[in-house]
mmCIF file of the protein (N, C-alpha, C, O) and its ligand, coordinates in Angstrom:
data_MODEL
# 
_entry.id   MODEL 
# 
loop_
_entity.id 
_entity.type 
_entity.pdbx_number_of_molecules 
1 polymer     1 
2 non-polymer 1 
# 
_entity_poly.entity_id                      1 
_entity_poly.type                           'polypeptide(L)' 
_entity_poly.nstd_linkage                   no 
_entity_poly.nstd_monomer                   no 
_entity_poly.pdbx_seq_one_letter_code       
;(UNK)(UNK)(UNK)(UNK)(UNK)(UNK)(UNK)(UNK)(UNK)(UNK)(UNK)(UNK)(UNK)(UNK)(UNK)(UNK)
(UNK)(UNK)(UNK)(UNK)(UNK)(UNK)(UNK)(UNK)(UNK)(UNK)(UNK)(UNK)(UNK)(UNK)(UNK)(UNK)
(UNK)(UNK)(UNK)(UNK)(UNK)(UNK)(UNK)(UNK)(UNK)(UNK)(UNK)
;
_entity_poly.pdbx_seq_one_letter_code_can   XXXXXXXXXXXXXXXXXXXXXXXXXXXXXXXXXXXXXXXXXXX 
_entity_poly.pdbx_strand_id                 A 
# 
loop_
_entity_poly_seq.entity_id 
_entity_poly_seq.num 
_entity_poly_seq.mon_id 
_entity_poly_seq.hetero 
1 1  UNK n 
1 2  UNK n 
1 3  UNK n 
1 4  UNK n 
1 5  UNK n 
1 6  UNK n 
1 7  UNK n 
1 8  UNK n 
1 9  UNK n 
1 10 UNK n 
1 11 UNK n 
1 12 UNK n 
1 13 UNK n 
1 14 UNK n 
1 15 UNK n 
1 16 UNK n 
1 17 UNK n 
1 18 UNK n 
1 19 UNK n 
1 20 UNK n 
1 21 UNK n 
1 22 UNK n 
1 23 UNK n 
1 24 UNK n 
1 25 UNK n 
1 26 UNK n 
1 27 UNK n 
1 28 UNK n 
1 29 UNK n 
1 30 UNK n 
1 31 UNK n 
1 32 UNK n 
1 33 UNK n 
1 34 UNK n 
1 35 UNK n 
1 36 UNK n 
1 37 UNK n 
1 38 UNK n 
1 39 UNK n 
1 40 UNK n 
1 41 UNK n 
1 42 UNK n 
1 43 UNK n 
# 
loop_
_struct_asym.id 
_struct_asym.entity_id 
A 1 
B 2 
# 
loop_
_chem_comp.id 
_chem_comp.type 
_chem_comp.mon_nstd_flag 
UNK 'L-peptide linking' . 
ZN  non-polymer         . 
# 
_pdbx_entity_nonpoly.entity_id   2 
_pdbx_entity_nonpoly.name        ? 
_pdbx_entity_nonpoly.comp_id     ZN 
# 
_pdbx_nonpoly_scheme.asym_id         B 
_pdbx_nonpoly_scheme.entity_id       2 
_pdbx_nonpoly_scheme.mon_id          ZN 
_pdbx_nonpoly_scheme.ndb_seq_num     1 
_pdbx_nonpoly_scheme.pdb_seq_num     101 
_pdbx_nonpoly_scheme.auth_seq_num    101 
_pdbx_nonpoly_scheme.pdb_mon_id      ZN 
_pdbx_nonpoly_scheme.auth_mon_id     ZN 
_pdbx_nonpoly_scheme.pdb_strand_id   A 
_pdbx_nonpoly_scheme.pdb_ins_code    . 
# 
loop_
_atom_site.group_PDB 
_atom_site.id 
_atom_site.type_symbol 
_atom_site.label_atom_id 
_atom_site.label_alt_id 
_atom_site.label_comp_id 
_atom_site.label_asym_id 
_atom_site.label_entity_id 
_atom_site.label_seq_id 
_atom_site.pdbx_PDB_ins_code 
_atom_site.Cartn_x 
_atom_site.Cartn_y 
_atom_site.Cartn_z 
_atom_site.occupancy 
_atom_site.B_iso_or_equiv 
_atom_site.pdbx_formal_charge 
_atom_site.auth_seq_id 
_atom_site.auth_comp_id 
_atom_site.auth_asym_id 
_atom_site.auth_atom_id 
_atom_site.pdbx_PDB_model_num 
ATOM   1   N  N  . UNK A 1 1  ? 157.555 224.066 54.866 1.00 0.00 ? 1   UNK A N  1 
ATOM   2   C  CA . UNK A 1 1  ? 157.402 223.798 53.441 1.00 0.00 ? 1   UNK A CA 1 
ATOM   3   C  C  . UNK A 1 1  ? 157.779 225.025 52.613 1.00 0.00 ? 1   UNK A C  1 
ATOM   4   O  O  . UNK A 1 1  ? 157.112 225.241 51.601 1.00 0.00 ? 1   UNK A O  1 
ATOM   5   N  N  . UNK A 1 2  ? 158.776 225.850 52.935 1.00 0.00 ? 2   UNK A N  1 
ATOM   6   C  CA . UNK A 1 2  ? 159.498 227.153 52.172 1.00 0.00 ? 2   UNK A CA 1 
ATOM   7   C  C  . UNK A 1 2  ? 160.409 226.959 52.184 1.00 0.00 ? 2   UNK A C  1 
ATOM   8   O  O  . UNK A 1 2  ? 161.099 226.347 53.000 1.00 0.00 ? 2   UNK A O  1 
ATOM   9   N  N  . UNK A 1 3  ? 160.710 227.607 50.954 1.00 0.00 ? 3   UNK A N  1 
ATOM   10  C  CA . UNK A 1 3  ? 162.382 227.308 50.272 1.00 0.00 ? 3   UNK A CA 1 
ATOM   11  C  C  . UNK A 1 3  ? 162.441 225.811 49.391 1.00 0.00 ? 3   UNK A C  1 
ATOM   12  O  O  . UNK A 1 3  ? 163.498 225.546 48.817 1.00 0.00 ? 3   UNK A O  1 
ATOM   13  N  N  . UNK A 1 4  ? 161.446 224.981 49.313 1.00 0.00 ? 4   UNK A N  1 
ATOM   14  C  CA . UNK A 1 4  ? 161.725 223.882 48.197 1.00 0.00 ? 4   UNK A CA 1 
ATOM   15  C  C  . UNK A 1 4  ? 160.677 224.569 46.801 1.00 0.00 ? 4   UNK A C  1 
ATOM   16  O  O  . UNK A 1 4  ? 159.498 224.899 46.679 1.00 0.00 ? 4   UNK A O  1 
ATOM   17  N  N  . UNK A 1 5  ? 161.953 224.536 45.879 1.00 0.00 ? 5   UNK A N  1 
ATOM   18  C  CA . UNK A 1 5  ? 161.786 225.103 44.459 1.00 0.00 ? 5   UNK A CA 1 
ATOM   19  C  C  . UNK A 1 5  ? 161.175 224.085 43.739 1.00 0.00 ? 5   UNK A C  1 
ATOM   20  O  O  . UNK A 1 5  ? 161.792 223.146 43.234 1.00 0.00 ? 5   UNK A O  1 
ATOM   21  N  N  . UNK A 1 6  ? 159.715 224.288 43.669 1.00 0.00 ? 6   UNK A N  1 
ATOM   22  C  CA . UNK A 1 6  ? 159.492 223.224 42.758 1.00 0.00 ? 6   UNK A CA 1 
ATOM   23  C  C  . UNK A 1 6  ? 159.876 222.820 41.250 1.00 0.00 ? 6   UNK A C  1 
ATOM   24  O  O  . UNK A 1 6  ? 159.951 223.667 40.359 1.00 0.00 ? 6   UNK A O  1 
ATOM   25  N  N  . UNK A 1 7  ? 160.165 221.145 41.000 1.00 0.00 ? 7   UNK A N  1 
ATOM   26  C  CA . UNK A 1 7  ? 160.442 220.991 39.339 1.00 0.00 ? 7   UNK A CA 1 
ATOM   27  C  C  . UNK A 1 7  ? 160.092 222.089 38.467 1.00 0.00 ? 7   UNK A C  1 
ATOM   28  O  O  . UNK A 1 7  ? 159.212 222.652 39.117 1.00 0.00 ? 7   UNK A O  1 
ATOM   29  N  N  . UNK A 1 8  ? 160.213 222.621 37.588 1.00 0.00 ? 8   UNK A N  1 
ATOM   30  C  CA . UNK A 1 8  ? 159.694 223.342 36.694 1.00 0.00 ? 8   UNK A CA 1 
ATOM   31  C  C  . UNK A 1 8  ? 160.208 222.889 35.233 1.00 0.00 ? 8   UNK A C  1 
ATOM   32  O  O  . UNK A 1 8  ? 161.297 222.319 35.162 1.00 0.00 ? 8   UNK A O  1 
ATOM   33  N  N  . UNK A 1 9  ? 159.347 223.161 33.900 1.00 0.00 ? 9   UNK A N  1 
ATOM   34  C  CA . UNK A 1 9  ? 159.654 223.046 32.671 1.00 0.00 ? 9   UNK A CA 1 
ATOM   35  C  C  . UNK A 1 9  ? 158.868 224.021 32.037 1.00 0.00 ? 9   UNK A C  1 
ATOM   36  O  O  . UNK A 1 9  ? 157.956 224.728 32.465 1.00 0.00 ? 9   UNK A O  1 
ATOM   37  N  N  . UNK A 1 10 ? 159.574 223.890 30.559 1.00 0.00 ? 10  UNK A N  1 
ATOM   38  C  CA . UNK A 1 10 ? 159.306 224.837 30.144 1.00 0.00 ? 10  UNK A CA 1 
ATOM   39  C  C  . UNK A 1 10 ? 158.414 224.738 28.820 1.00 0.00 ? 10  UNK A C  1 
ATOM   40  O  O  . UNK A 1 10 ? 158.804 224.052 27.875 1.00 0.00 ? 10  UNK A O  1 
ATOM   41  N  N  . UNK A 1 11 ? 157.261 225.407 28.777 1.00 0.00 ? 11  UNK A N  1 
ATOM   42  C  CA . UNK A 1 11 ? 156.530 225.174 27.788 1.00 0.00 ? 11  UNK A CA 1 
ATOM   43  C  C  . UNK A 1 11 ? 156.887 225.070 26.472 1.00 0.00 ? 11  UNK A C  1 
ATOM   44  O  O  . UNK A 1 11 ? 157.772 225.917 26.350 1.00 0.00 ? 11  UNK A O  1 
ATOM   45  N  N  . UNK A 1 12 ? 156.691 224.418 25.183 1.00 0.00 ? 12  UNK A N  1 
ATOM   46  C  CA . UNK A 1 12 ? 157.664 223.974 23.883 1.00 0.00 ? 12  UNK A CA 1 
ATOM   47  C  C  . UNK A 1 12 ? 156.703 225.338 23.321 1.00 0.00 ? 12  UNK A C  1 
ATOM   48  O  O  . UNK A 1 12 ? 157.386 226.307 22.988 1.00 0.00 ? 12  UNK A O  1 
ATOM   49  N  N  . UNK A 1 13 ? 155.487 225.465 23.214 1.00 0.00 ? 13  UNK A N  1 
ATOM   50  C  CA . UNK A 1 13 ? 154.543 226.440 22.796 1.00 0.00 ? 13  UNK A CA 1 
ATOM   51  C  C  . UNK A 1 13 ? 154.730 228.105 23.359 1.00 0.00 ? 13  UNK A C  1 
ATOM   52  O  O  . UNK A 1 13 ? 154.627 229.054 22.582 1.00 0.00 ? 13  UNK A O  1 
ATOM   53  N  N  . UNK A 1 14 ? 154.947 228.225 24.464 1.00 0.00 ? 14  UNK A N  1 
ATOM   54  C  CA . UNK A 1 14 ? 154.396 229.677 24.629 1.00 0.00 ? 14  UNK A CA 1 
ATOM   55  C  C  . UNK A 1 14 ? 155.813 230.070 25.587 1.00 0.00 ? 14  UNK A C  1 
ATOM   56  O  O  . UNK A 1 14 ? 156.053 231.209 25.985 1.00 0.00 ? 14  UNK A O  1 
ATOM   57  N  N  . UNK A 1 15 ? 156.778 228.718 25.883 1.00 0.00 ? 15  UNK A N  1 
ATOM   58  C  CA . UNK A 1 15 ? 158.032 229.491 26.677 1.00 0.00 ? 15  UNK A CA 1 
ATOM   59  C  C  . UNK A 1 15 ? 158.130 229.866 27.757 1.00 0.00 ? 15  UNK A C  1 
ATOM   60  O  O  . UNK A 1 15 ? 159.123 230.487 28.135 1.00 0.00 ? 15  UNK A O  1 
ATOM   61  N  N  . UNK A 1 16 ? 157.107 229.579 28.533 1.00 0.00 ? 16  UNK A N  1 
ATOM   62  C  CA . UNK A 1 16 ? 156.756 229.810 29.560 1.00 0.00 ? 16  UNK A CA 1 
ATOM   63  C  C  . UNK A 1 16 ? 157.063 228.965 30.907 1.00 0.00 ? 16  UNK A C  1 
ATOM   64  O  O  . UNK A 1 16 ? 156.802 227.797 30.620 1.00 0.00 ? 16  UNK A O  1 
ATOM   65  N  N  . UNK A 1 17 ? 157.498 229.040 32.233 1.00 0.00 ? 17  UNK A N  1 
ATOM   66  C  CA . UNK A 1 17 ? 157.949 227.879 33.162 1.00 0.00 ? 17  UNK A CA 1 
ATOM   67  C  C  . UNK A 1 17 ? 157.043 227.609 33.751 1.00 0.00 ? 17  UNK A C  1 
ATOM   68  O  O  . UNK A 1 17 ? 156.644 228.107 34.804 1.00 0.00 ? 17  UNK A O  1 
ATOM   69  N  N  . UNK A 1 18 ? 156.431 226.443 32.883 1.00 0.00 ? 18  UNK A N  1 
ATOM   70  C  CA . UNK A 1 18 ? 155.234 225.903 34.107 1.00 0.00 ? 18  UNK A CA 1 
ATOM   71  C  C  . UNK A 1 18 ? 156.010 224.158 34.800 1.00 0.00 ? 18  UNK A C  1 
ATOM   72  O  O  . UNK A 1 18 ? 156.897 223.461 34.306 1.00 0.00 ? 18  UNK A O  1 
ATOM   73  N  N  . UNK A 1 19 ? 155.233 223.974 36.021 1.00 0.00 ? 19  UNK A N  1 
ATOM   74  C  CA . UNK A 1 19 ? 155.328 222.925 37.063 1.00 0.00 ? 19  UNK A CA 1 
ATOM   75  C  C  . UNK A 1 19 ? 155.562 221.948 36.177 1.00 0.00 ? 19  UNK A C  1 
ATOM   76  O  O  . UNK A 1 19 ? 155.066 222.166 35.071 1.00 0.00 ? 19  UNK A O  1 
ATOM   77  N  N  . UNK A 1 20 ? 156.263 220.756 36.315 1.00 0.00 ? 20  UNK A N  1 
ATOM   78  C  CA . UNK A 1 20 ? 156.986 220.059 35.732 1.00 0.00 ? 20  UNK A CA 1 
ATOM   79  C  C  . UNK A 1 20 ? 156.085 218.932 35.756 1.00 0.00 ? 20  UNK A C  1 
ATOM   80  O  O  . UNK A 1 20 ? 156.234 217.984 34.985 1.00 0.00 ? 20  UNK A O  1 
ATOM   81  N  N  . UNK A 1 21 ? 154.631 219.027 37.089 1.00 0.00 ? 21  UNK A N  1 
ATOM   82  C  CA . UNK A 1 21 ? 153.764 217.794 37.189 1.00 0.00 ? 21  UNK A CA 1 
ATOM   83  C  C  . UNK A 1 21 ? 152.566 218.374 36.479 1.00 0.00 ? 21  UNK A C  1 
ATOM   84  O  O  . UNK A 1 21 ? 151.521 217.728 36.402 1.00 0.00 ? 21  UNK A O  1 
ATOM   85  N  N  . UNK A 1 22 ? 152.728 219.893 35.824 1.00 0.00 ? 22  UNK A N  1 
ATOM   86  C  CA . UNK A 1 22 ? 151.635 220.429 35.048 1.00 0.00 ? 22  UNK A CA 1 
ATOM   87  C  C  . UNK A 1 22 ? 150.948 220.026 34.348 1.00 0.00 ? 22  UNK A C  1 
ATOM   88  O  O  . UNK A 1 22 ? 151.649 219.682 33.396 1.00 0.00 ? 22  UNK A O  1 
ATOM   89  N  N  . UNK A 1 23 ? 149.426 219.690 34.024 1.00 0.00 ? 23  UNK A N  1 
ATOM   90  C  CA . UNK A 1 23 ? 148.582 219.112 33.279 1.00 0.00 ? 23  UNK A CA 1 
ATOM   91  C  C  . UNK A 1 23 ? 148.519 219.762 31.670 1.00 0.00 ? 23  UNK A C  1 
ATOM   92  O  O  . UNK A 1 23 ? 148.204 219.346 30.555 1.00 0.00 ? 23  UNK A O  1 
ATOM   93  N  N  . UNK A 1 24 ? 149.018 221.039 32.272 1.00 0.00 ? 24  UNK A N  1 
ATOM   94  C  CA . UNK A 1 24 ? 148.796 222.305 30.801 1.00 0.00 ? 24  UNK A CA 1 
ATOM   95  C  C  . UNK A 1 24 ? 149.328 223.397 30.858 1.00 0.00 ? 24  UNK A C  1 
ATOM   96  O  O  . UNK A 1 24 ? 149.534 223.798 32.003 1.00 0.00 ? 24  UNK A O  1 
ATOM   97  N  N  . UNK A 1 25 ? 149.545 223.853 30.283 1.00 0.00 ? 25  UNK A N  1 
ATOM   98  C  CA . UNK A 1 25 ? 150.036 225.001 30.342 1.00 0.00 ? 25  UNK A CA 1 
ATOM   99  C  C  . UNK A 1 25 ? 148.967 226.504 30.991 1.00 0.00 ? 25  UNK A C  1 
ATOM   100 O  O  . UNK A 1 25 ? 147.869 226.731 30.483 1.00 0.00 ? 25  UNK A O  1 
ATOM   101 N  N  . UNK A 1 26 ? 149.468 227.272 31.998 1.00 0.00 ? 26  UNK A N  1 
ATOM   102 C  CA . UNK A 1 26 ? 148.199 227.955 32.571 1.00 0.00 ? 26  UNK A CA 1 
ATOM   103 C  C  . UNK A 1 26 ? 148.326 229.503 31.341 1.00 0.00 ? 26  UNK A C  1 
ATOM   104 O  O  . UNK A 1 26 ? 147.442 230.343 31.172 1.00 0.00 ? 26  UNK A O  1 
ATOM   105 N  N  . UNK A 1 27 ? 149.493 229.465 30.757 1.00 0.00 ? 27  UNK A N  1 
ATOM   106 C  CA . UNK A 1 27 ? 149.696 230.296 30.183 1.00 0.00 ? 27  UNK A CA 1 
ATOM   107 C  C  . UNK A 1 27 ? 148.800 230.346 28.388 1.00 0.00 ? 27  UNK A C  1 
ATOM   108 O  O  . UNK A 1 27 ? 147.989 231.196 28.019 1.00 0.00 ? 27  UNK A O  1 
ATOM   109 N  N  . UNK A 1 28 ? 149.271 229.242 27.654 1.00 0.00 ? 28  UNK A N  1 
ATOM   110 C  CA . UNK A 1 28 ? 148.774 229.474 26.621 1.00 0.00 ? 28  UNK A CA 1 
ATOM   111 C  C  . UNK A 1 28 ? 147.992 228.138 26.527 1.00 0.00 ? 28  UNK A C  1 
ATOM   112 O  O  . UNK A 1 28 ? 147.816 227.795 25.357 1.00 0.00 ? 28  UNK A O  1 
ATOM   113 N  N  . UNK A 1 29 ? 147.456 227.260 27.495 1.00 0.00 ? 29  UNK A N  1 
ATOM   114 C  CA . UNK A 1 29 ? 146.519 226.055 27.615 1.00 0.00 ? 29  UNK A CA 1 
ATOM   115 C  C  . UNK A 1 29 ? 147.041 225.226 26.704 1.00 0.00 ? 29  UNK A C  1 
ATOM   116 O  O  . UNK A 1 29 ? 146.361 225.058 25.692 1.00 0.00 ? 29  UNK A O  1 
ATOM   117 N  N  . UNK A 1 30 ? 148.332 224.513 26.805 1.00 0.00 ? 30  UNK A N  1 
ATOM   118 C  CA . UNK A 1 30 ? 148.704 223.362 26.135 1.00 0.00 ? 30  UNK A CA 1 
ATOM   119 C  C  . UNK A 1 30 ? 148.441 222.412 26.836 1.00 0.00 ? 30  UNK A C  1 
ATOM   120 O  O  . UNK A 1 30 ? 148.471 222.523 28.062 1.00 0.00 ? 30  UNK A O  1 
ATOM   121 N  N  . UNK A 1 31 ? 148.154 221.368 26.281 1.00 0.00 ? 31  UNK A N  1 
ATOM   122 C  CA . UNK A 1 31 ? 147.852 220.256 27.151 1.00 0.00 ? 31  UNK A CA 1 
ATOM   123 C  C  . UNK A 1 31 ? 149.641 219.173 27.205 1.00 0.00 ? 31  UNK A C  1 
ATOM   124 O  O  . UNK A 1 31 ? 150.299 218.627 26.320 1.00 0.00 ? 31  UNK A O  1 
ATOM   125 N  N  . UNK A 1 32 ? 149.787 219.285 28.441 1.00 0.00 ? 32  UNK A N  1 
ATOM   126 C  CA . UNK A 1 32 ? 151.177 218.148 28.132 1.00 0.00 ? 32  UNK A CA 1 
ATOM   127 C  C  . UNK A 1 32 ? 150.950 216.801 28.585 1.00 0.00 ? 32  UNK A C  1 
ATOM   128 O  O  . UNK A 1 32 ? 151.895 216.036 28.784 1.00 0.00 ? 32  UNK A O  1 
ATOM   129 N  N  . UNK A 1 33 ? 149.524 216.404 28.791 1.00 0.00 ? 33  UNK A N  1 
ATOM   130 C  CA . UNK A 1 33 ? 149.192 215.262 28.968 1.00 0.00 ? 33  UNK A CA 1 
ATOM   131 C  C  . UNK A 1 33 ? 149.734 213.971 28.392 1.00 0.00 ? 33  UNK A C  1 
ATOM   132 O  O  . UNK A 1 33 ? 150.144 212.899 28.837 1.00 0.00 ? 33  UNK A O  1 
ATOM   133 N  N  . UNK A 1 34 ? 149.530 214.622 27.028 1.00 0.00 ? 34  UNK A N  1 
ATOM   134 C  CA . UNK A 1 34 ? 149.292 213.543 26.169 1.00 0.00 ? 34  UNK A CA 1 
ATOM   135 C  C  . UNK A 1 34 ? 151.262 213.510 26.071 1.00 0.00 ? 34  UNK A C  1 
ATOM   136 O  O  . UNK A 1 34 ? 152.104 214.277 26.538 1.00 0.00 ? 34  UNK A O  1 
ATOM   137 N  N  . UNK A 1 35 ? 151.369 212.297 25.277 1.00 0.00 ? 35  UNK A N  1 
ATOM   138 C  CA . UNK A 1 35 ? 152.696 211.909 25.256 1.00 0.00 ? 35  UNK A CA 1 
ATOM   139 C  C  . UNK A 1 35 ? 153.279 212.050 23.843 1.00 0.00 ? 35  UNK A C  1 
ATOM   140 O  O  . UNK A 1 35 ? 152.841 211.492 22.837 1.00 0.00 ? 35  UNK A O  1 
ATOM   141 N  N  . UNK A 1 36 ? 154.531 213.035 23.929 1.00 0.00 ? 36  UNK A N  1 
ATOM   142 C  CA . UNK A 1 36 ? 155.334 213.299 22.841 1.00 0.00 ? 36  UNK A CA 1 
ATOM   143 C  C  . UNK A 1 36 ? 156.514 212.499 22.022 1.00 0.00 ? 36  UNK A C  1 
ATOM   144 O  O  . UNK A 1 36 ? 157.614 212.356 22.555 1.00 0.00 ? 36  UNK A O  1 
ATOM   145 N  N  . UNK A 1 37 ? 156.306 212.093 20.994 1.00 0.00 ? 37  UNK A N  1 
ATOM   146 C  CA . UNK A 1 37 ? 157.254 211.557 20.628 1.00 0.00 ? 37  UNK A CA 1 
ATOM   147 C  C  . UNK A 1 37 ? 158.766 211.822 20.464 1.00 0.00 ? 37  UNK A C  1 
ATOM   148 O  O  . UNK A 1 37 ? 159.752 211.128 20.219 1.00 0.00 ? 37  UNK A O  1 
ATOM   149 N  N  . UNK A 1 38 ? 158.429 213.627 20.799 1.00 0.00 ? 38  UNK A N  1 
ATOM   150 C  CA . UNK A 1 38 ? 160.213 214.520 20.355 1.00 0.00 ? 38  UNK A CA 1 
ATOM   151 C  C  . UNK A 1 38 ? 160.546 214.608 21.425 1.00 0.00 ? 38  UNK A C  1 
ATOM   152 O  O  . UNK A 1 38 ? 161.521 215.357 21.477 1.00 0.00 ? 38  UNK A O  1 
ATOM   153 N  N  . UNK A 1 39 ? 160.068 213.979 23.041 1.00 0.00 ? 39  UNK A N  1 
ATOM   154 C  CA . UNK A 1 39 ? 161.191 214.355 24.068 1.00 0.00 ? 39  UNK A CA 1 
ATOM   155 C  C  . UNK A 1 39 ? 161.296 212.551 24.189 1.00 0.00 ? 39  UNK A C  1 
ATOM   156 O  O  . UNK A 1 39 ? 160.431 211.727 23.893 1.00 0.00 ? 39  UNK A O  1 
ATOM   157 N  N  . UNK A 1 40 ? 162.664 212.331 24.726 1.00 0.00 ? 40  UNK A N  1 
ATOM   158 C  CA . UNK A 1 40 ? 162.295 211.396 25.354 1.00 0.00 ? 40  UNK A CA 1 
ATOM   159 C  C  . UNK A 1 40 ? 162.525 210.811 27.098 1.00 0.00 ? 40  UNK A C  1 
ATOM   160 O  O  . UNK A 1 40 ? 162.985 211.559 27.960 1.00 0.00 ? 40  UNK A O  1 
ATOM   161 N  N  . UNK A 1 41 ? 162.189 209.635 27.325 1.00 0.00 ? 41  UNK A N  1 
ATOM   162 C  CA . UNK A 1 41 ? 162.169 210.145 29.075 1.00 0.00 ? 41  UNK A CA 1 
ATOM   163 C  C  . UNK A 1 41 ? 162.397 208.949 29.460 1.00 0.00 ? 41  UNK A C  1 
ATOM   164 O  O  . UNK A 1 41 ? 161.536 208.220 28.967 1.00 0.00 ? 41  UNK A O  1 
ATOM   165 N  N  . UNK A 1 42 ? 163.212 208.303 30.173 1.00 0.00 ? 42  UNK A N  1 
ATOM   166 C  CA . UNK A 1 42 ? 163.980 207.144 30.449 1.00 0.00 ? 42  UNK A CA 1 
ATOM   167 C  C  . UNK A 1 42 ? 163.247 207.164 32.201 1.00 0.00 ? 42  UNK A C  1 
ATOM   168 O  O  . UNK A 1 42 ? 163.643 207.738 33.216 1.00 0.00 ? 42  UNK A O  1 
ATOM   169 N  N  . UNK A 1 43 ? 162.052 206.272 31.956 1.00 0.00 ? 43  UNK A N  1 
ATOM   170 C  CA . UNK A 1 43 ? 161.616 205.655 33.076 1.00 0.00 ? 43  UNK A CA 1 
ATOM   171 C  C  . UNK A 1 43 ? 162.207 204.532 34.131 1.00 0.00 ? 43  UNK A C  1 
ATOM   172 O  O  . UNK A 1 43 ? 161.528 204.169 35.091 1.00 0.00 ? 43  UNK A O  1 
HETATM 173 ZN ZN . ZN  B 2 .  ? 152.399 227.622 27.150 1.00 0.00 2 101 ZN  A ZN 1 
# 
């Protein structure tokens, strides 16, 4: 289980690369739970 790069994104708030399945940000505690209307995401 080394060498797979996990998803990553990038925080809209603090810029930071958190996990892409991230609940929040560990950096400046955003929550990305909740659902944004400015990205959108083709399920
Ligand atoms: Zn952040």
């Amino acid at each position: 289980m080394v060498g797979l790069k996990k998803e990553m994104k990038e925080c809209p708030v603090c810029g930071s690369e958190v996990e892409a399945d991230a609940a929040y940000c560990p950096e400046c505690g955003t929550d990305f739970d909740s659902d944004s209307d400015d990205v959108d995401y083709n399920y």
